[in-house]
C-alpha positions as CSV (number, residue, x, y, z in Angstrom):
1,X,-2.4,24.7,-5.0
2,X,-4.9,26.0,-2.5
3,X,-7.2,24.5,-0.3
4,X,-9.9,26.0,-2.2
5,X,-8.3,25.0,-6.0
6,X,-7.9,21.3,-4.2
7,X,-11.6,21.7,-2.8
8,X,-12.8,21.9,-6.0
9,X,-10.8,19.5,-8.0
10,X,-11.6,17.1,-5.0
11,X,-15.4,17.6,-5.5
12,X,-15.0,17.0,-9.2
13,X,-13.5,14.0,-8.6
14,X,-16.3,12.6,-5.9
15,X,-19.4,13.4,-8.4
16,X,-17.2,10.6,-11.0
17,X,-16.5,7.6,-8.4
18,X,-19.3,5.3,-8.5
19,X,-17.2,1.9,-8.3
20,X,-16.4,0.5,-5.4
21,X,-13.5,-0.9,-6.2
22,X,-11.7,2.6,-7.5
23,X,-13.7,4.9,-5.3
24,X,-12.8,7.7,-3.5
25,X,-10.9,5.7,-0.6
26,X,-9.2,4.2,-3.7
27,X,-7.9,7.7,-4.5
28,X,-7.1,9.4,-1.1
29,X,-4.3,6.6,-0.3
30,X,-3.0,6.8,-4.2
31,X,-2.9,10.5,-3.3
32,X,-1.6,9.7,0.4
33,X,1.3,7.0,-1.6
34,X,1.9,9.5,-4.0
35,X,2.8,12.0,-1.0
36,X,4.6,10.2,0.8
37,X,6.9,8.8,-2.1
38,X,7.4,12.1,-3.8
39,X,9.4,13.0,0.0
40,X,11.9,10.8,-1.4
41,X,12.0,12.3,-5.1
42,X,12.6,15.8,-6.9
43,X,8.9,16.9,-8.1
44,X,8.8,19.4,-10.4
45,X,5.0,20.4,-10.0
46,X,3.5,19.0,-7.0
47,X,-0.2,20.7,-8.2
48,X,0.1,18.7,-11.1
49,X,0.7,15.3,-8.8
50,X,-1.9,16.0,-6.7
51,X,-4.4,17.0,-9.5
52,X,-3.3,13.8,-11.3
53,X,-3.8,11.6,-8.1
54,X,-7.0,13.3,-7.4
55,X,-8.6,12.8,-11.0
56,X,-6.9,9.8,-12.5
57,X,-9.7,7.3,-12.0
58,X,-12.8,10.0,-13.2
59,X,-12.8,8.2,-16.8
60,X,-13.8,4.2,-14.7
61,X,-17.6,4.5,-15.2
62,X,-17.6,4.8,-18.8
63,X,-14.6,2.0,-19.2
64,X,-17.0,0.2,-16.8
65,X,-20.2,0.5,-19.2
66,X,-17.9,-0.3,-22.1
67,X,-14.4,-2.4,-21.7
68,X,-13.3,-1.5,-25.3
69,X,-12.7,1.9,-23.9
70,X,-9.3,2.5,-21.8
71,X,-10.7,4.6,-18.4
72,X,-7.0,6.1,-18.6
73,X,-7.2,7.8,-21.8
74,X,-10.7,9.4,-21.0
75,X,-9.5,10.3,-18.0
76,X,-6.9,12.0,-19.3
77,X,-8.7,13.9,-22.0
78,X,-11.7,14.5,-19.3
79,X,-9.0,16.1,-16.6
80,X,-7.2,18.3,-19.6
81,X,-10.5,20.1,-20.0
82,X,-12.0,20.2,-17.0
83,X,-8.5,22.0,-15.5
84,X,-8.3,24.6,-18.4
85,X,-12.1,24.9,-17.8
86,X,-10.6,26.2,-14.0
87,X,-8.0,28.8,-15.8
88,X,-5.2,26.2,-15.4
89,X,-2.2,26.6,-18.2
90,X,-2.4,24.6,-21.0
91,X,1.2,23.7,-20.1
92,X,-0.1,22.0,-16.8
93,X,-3.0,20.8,-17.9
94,X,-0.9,18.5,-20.4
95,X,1.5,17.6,-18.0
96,X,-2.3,15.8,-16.0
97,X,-3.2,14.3,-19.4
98,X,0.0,12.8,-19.4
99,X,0.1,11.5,-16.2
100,X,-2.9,10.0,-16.1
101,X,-2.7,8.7,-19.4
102,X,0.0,6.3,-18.8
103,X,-0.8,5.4,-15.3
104,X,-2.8,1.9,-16.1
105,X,-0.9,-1.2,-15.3
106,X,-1.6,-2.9,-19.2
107,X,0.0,-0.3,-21.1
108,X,2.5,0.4,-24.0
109,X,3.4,3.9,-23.2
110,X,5.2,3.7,-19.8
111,X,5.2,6.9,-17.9
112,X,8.0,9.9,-18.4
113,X,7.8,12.6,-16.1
114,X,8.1,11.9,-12.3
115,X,4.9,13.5,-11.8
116,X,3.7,10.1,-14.2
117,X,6.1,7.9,-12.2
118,X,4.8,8.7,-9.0
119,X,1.4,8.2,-9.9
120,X,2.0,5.1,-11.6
121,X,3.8,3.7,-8.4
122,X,1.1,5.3,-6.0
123,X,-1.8,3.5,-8.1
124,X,0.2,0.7,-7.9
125,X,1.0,-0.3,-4.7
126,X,-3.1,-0.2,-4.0
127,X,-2.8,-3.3,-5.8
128,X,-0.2,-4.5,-3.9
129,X,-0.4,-7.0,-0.7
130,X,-4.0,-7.2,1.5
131,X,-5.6,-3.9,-0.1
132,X,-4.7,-5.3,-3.8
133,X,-6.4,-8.7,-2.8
134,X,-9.6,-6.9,-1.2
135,X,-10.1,-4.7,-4.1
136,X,-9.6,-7.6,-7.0
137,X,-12.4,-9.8,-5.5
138,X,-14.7,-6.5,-4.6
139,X,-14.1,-5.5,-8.5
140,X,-14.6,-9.5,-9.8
141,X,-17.9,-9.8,-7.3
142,X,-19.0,-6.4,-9.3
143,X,-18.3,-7.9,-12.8
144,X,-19.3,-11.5,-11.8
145,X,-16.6,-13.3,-12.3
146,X,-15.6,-16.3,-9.6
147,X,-13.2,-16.6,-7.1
148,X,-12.1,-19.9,-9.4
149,X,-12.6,-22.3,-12.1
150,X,-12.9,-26.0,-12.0
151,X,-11.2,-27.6,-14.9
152,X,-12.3,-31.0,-16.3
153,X,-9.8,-33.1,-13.8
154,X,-11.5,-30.8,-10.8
155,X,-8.1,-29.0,-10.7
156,X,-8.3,-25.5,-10.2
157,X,-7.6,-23.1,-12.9
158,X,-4.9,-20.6,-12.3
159,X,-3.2,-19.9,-15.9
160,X,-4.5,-17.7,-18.5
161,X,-5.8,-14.7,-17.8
162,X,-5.5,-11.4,-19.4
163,X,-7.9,-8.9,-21.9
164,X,-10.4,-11.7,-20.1
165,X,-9.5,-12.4,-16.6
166,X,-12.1,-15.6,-15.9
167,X,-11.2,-15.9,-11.8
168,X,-9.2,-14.1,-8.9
169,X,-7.0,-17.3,-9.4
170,X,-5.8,-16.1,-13.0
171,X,-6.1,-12.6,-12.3
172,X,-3.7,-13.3,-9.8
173,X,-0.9,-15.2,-11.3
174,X,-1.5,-12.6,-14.0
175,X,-1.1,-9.4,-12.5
176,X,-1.4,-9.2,-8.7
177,X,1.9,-11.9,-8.3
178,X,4.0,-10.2,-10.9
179,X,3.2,-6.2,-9.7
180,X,5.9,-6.3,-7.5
181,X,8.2,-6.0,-10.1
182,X,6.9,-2.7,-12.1
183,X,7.6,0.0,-9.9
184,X,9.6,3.2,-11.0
185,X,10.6,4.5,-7.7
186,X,13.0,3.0,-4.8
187,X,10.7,4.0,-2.0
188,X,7.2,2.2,-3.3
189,X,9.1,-1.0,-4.2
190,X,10.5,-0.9,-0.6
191,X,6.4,-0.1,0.2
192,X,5.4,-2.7,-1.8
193,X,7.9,-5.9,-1.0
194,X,7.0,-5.2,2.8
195,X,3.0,-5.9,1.7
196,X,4.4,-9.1,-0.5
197,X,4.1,-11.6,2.0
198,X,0.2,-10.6,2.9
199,X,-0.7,-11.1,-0.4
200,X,0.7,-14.6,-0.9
201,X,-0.3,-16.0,2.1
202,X,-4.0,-15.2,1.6
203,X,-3.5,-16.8,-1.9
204,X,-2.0,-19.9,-1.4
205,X,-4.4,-20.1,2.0
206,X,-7.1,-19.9,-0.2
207,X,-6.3,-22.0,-2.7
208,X,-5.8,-25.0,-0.3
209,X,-9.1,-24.8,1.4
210,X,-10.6,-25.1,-1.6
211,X,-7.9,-27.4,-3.3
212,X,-8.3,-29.5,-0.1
213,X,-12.0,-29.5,-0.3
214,X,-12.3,-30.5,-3.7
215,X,-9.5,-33.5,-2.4
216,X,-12.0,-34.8,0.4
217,X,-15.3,-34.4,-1.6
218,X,-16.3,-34.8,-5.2
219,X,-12.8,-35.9,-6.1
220,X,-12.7,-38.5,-3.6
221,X,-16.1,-39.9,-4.0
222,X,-15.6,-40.3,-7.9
223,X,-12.5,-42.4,-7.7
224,X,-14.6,-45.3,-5.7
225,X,-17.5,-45.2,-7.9
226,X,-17.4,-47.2,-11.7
């Protein structure tokens, strides 16, 4: 690929990001993770990583103004034209489709090629320790969802979870917690158990100041009262 082929799949991609949660900065270090780990794999077509990297969140705005539509399936079908719209083989373009297709974490169709693994891992490990925690509440602040929910004991809610995720508490013990297990390649899961720790200390910090407050308030105050 050339710096003016990437230049222009690169501007693409930045007229598509509009969530803060999978903007651009989003995809520079999936591209940046997917670079690094590919120097510890045999790529067959590194244009196709980097095109895959580059446009495999472009189908998030209209998953965001619908969530019955999966962002990597548009995403895919979106990339497949827009590269044979550049004079890009039909061969290639597939191989994009593909990768980006099968790149979401809640998915049936796991991903194939190596171009697919990488990606898969790179996307990944962005979910993975401090950055994965930072993201999850940016993207539950822009969908208004809570940090967590109160159940009727004024315990705090961390089960369940899911097609709706209620709290970062849930969507944590649902997918954050149990990422580290998913990867394809031997270099992101090294990546990715070094991050571990970062993410479960912010989590179980968090959940005893509020755990704690709840203990020395409300809690407290209803257990002397008739």
């Amino acid at each position: 690929m050339t710096r003016a082929e990437y230049t222009i799949v690169e501007n693409y991609m930045l007229a598509q990001m509009k969530d803060s949660a999978h903007d651009r900065h989003h995809v520079y270090r999936v591209l940046n993770s997917a670079l690094d780990i590919a120097n510890y794999e045999t790529v067959d077509d590194m244009d196709v990583l980097i095109a895959a990297c580059l446009l495999h969140d472009i189908g998030r705005e209209e998953q965001f103004t619908n969530l019955e539509l999966c962002h990597a399936k548009i995403g895919g079908e979106t990339a497949y034209e827009f590269l044979l719209s550049l004079g890009w083989k039909e061969q290639q373009a597939l191989h994009v489709k593909d990768c980006i297709s099968t790149h979401r974490y809640r998915i049936h169709n796991p991903p194939q090629s190596i171009e697919a693994k990488i990606l898969f891992d790179a996307d990944k490990l962005d979910v993975s320790g401090a950055i994965g925690i930072a993201r999850t509440l940016t993207y539950a602040g822009q969908i208004s969802e809570p940090i967590y929910i109160i159940d009727e004991a004024g315990d705090i809610i961390t089960n369940g979870g899911g097609a709706e995720i209620s709290s970062f508490f849930q969507e944590y013990n649902y997918k954050l917690k149990n990422i580290y297990n998913s990867f394809f390649t031997a270099h992101a899961r090294k990546i990715a158990m070094e991050r571990k720790n970062a993410a479960q200390n912010f989590y179980n910090s968090l959940y005893s100041e509020i755990n704690t407050n709840y203990e020395n308030g409300i809690k407290n105050f209803l257990k002397d009262i008739d």
